[in-house]
PLY file of the C-alpha trace (Angstrom):
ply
format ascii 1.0
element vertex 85
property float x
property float y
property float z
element edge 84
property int vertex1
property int vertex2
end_header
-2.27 -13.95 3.77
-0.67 -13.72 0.26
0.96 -16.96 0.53
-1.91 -18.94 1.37
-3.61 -17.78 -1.81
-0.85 -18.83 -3.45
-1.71 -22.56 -1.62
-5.06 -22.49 -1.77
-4.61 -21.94 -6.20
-2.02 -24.92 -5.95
-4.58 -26.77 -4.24
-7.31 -25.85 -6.80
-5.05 -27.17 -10.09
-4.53 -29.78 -8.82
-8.11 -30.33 -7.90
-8.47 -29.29 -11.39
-5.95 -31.85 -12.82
-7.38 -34.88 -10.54
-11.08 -34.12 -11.41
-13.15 -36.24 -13.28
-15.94 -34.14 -14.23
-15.99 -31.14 -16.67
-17.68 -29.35 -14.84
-15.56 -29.60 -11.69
-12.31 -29.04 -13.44
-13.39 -26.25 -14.93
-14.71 -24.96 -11.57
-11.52 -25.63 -10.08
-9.30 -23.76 -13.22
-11.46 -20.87 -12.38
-11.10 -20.72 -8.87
-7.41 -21.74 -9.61
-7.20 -18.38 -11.71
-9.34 -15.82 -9.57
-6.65 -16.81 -6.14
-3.83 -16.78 -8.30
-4.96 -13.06 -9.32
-5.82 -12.52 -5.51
-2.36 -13.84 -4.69
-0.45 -11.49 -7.32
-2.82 -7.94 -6.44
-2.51 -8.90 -2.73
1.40 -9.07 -2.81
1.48 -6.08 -5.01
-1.14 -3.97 -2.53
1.49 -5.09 0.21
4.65 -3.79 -1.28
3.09 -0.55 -1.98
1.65 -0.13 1.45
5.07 -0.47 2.87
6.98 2.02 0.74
3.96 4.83 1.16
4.37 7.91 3.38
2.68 7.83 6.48
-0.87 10.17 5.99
-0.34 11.45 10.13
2.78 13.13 9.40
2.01 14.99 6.63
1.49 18.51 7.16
-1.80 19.90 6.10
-1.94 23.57 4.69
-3.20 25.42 7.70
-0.47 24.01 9.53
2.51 24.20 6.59
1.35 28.34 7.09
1.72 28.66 10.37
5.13 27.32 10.48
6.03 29.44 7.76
5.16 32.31 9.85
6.75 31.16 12.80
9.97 31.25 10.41
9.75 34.33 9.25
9.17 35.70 12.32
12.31 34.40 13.88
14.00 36.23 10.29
12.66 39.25 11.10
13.89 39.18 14.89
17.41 38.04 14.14
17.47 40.86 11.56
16.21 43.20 14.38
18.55 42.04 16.75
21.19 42.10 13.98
20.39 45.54 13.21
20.39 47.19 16.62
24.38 45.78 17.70
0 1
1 2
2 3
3 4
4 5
5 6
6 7
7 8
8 9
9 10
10 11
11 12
12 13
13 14
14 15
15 16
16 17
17 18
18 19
19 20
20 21
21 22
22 23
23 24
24 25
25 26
26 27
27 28
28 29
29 30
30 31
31 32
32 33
33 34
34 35
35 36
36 37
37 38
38 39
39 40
40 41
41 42
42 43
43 44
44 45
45 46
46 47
47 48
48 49
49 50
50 51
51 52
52 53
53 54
54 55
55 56
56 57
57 58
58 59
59 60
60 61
61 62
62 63
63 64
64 65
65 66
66 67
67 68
68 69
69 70
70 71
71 72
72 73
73 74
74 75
75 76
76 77
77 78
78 79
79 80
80 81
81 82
82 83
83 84
């Protein structure tokens, strides 16, 4: 998708440089500009997307406690178990 914004602002310059009208060049500049922009934050949104942390795998609070729990639980048995050889 990034890469046809690119196009599609190539296309409008040089609508913009073949235009006879004021009007439609400056039109065409503008549009030009605002796909160009869309090209750029598009590509940028991209490469940050695909270097972000997945939001499922993260481990919410409830669940980071519970598993901390579960750890020292298993401490506290070896310890036991440890203890009573």
């Amino acid at each position: 998708m990034a890469w046809l914004l690119l196009l599609l602002a190539f296309g409008a310059l040089w609508a913009a440089l073949t235009a006879t009208s004021p009007v439609v060049t400056i039109l065409a500049l503008l549009a030009g500009l605002v796909l160009f922009l869309g090209f750029v934050l598009k590509l940028a949104s991209d490469r940050i997307g695909s270097r972000s942390r997945d939001e499922a795998l993260m481990l919410d609070p409830e669940e980071l406690r519970r598993l901390r729990e579960q750890a020292e639980a298993r401490r506290l048995a070896a310890a036991q178990n440890d203890t009573a050889r």
